[in-house]
C-alpha positions in Angstrom: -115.6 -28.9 140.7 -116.4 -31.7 138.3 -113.8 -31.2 135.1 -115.2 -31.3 131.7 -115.6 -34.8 130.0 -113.2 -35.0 127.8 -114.5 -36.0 123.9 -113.1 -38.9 122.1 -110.3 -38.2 120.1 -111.6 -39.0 116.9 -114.8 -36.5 117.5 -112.3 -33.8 119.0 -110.4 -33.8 115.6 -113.3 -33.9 113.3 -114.9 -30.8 115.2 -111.8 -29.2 114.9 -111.0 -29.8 111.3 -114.4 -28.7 110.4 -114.2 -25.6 112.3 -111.3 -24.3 110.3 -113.3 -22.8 107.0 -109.9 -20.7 105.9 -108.6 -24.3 104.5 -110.2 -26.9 102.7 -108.9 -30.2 104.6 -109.5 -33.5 103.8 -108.4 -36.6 103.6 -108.1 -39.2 99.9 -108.2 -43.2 100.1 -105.1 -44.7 98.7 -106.0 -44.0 94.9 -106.6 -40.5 95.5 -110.2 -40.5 96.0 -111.9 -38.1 98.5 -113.2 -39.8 101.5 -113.8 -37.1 103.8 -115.3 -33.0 103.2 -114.7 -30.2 105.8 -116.3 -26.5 106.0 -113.5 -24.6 104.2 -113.2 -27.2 101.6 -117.0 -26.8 101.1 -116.1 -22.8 101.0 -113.7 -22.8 98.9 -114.6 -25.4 96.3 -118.2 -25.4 96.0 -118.9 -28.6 96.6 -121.5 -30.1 99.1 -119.7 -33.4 100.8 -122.5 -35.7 99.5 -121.5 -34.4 95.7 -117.6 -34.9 96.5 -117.5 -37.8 98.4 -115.4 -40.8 96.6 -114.8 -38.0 93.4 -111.3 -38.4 92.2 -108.5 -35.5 93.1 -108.1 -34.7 89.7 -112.0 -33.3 89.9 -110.0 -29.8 91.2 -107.3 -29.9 87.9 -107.1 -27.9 85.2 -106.6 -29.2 81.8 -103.5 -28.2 81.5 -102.8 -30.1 84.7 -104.7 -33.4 83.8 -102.4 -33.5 80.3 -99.2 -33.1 82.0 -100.5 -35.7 84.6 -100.2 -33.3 87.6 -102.9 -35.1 90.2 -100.9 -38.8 89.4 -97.7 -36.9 90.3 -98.2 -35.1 93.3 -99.7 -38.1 94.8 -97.0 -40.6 93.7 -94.4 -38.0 95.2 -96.3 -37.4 98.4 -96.2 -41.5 99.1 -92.4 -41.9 98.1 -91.3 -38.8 100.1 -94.1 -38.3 102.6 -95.2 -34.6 101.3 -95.7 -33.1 98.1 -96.7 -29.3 98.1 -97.2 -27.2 95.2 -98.9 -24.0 94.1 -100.9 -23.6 90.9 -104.5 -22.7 89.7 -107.4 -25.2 90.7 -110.7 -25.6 89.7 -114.0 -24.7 91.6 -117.5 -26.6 91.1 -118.8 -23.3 88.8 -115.9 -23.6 86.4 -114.2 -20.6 88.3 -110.6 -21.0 89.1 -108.2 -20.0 91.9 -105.0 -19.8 92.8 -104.3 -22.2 95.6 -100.7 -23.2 97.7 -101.8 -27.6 98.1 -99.5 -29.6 100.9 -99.9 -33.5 100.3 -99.4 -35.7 102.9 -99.0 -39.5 103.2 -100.9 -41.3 105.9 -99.4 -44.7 107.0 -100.1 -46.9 109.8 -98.0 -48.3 112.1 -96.7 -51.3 110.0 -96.1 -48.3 107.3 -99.2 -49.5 105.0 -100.4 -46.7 102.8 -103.3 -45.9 104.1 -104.5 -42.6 102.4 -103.2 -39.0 101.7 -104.0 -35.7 104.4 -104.9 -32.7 101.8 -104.7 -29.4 103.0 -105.0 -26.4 100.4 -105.4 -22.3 100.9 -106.7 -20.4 98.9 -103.9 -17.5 97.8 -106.0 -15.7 94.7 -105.8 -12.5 96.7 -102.0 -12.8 97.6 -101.2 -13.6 94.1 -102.7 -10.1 92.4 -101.4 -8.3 94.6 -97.8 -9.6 93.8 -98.6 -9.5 90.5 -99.7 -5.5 91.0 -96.6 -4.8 92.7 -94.7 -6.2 89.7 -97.0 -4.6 87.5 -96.0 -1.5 89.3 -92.2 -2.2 89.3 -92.5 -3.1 85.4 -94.1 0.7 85.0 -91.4 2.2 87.0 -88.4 0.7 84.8 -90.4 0.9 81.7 -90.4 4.9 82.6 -86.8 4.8 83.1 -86.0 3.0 80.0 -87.8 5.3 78.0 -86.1 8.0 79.8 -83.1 6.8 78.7 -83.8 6.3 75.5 -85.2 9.6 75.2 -81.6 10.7 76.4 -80.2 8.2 74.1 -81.4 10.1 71.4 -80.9 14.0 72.2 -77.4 13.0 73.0 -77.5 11.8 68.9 -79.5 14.6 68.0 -76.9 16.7 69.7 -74.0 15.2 69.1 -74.4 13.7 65.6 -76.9 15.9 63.9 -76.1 18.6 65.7 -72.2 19.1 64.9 -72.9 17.6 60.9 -75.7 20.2 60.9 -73.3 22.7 62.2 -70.2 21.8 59.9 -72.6 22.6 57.3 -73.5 26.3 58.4 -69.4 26.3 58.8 -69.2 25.6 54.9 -71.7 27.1 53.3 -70.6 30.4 55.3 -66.8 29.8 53.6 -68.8 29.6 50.4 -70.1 32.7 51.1 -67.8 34.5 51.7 -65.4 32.8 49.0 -68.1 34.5 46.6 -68.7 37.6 48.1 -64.4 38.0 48.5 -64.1 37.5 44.9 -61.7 34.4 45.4 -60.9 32.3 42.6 -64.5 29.9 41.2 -62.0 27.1 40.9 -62.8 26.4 45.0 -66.7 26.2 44.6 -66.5 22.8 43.4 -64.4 21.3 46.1 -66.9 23.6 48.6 -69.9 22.0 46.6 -68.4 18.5 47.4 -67.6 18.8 51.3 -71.3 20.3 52.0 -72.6 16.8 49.5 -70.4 15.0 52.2 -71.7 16.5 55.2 -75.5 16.3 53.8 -74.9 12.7 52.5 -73.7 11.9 56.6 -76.7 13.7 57.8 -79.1 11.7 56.3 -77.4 8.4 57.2 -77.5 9.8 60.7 -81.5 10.7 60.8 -82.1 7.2 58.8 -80.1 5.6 61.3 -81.7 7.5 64.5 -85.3 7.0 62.8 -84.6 3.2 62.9 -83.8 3.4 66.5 -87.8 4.7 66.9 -89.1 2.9 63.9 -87.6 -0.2 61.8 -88.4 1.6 58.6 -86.0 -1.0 57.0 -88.7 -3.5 57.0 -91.2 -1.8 54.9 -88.4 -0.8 52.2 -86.5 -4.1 52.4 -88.6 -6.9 53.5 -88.1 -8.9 56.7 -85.0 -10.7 55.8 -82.9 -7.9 54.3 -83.7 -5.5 56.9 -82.0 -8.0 59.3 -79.4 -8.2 57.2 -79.0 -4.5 56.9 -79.0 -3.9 60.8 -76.5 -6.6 61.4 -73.7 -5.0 58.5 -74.7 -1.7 60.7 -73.9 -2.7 63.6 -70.5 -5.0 62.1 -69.6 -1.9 60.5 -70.1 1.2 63.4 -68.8 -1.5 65.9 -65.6 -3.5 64.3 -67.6 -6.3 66.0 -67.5 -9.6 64.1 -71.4 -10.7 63.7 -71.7 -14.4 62.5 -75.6 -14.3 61.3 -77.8 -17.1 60.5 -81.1 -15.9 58.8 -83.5 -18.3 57.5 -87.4 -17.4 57.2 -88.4 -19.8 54.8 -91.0 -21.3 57.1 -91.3 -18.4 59.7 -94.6 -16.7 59.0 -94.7 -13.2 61.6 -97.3 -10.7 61.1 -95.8 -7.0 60.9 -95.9 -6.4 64.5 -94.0 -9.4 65.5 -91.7 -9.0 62.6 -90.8 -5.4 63.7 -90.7 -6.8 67.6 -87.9 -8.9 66.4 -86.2 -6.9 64.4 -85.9 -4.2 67.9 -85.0 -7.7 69.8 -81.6 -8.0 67.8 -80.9 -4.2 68.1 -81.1 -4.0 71.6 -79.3 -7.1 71.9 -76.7 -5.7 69.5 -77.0 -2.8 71.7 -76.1 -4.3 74.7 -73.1 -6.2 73.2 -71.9 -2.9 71.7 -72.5 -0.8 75.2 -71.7 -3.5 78.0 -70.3 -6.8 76.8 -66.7 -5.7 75.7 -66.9 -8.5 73.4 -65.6 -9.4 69.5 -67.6 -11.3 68.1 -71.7 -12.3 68.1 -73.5 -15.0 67.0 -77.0 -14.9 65.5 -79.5 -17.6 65.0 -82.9 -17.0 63.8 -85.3 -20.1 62.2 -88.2 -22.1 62.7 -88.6 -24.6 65.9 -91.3 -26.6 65.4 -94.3 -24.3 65.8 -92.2 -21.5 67.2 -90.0 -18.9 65.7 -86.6 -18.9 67.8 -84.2 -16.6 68.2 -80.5 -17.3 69.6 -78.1 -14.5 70.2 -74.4 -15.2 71.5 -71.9 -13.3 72.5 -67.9 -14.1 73.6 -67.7 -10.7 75.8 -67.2 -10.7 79.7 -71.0 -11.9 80.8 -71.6 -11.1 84.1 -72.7 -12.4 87.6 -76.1 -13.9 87.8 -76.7 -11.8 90.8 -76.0 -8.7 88.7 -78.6 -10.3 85.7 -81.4 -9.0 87.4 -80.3 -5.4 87.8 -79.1 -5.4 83.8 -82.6 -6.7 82.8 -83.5 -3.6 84.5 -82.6 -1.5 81.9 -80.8 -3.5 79.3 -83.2 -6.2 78.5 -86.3 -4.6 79.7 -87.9 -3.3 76.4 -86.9 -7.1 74.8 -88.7 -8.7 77.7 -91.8 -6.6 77.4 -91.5 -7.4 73.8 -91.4 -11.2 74.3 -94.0 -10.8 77.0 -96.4 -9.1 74.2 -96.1 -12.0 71.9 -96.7 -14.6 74.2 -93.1 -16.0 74.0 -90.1 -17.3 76.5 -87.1 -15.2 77.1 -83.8 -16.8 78.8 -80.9 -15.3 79.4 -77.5 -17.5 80.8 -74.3 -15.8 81.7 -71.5 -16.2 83.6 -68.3 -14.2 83.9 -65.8 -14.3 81.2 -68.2 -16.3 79.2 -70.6 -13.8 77.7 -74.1 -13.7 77.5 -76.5 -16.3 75.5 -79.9 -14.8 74.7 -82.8 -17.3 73.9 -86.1 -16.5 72.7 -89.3 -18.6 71.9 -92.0 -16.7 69.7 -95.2 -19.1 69.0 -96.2 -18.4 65.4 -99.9 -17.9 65.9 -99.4 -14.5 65.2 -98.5 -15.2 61.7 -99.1 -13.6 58.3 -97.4 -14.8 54.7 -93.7 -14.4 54.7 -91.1 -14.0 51.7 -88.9 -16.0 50.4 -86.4 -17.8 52.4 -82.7 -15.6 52.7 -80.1 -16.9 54.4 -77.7 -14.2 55.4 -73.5 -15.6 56.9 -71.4 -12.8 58.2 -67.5 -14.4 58.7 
């Protein structure tokens, strides 16, 4: 039996690059130009080989990429290191964009002479929402259990702070009662008169203070600034924590929803400190970056492990995430243990509406 001729090398690879139409493969000439097309690239890019053909890389960038020079710096790494890989969105003939994983390779020739770059790219849209389902899905299972918390959060006050004042009450205006009805001396009704004044005077700080928790009424009665300051005294107070607060809005222009957003940001931070940090004293920053309204919370308590971060963001830090998420900020969160936590956050001030005056608010 006569065996099969074999093909030249150079045909045998060609025929096999371009039956691969999963990947777009092909190769650029030393300045990152494309020199040759295959099926997949074809597939997943749009372009016929005779439109491509000597286009530069950067043709597939986004904007975003072309500022930060992204085409210039994969190719530059790919020659000093011999790969460069990367994963980010790309750019189709239509406009369109996908989500693509891009391995870089150098091509030298024997005496080491650059000679070109292999590009091989897939085309991972379809893995990517899906991951971003499942997190979708994960963020919906810990937002439930947050909220079920913090609807337990608050029976427990309803129960236990409303509940017993509401209680002591009935208690005393029962003694009054029956004070009246025994025919004991009217010299006691004052001092009966004042305790149930005490115990409705506690009751109402209680509600205000649980209704804040839901709803930062604070902000329409005092203002952006004050409320702040308000919250911060709260907490100082309830807490014998000492808060170090640096407020200054002078240039910080939030609508009502951000403003309320961050106002919730520094009580479940103060929360935290309050619940899990075992710490004395927190520092607050709050001002005007640049185009950004940045928030810096600090505390000196215990911190924790970075592999235990993930499972306190959970719970914790979830509603500020989702918070910062909403308003199109950055959230970072650095800890150690024994040094505390340190809470940065980023808010751009797009969302902005006129602000009062500047307050500055210190807490030694």
């Amino acid at each position: 039996m006569t065996p099969p001729a074999s093909l030249p090398t150079d045909e045998s690879f060609r025929l096999l690059v371009d039956a691969v139409d999963d990947y777009a493969i092909f190769m650029l000439d030393p300045s990152g130009r494309v020199v040759t097309w295959n099926a997949g690239a074809q597939k997943m890019k749009g372009y016929d080989a005779d439109e491509i053909i000597g286009q530069p890389v950067s043709i597939f960038h986004t904007q975003a990429d072309l500022a930060v020079s992204e085409p210039e710096t994969m190719l530059m790494h790919a020659a000093a290191n011999g790969r460069a890989e990367s994963e980010g969105w790309r750019r189709r003939k239509d406009g369109s964009t996908f989500w693509a994983n891009v391995v870089i390779t150098a091509i030298r020739d024997e005496s080491g002479t650059l000679r070109g770059f292999a590009k091989v790219t897939q085309d991972l849209t379809e893995r990517k929402r899906l991951a971003e389902l499942e997190n979708i899905s994960r963020l919906t299972a810990n937002i439930q259990v947050a909220r079920e918390e913090e609807q337990a959060r608050i029976a427990r006050e309803l129960h236990d702070d409303l509940g017993q004042q509401l209680t002591a009450l009935k208690m005393a205006l029962a003694e009054l009662e029956n004070d009246l009805h025994g025919g004991q001396k009217i010299t006691r009704i004052p001092s009966h008169i004042e305790d149930m004044n005490r115990l409705i005077d506690g009751t109402v700080a209680s509600l205000r203070r649980i209704a804040t928790g839901l709803r930062p009424i604070a902000l329409e009665t005092l203002g952006f600034a004050s409320a702040l300051e308000w919250l911060i005294d709260d907490f100082a107070r309830r807490y014998a924590i000492v808060v170090d607060a640096s407020i200054r809005t002078a240039h910080v222009t939030l609508d009502e929803a951000a403003e309320a957003a961050v106002f919730h940001m520094i009580q479940e931070a103060l929360t935290n400190v309050a619940r899990h940090a075992h710490a004395d004293k927190v520092t607050i920053e709050l001002g005007r970056q640049g185009e950004a309204c940045v928030l810096h919370i600090t505390d000196n308590g215990r911190g924790a492990a970075q592999g235990a971060l993930s499972e306190h963001m959970s719970f914790g830090l979830l509603g500020m995430a989702e918070r910062v998420h909403r308003l199109n900020g950055t959230l970072s969160i650095d800890t150690t243990p024994g040094s505390g936590f340190r809470i940065a956050i980023s808010i751009p001030l797009d969302a902005a509406g006129p602000h009062d005056a500047q307050k500055s608010i210190r807490h030694d």
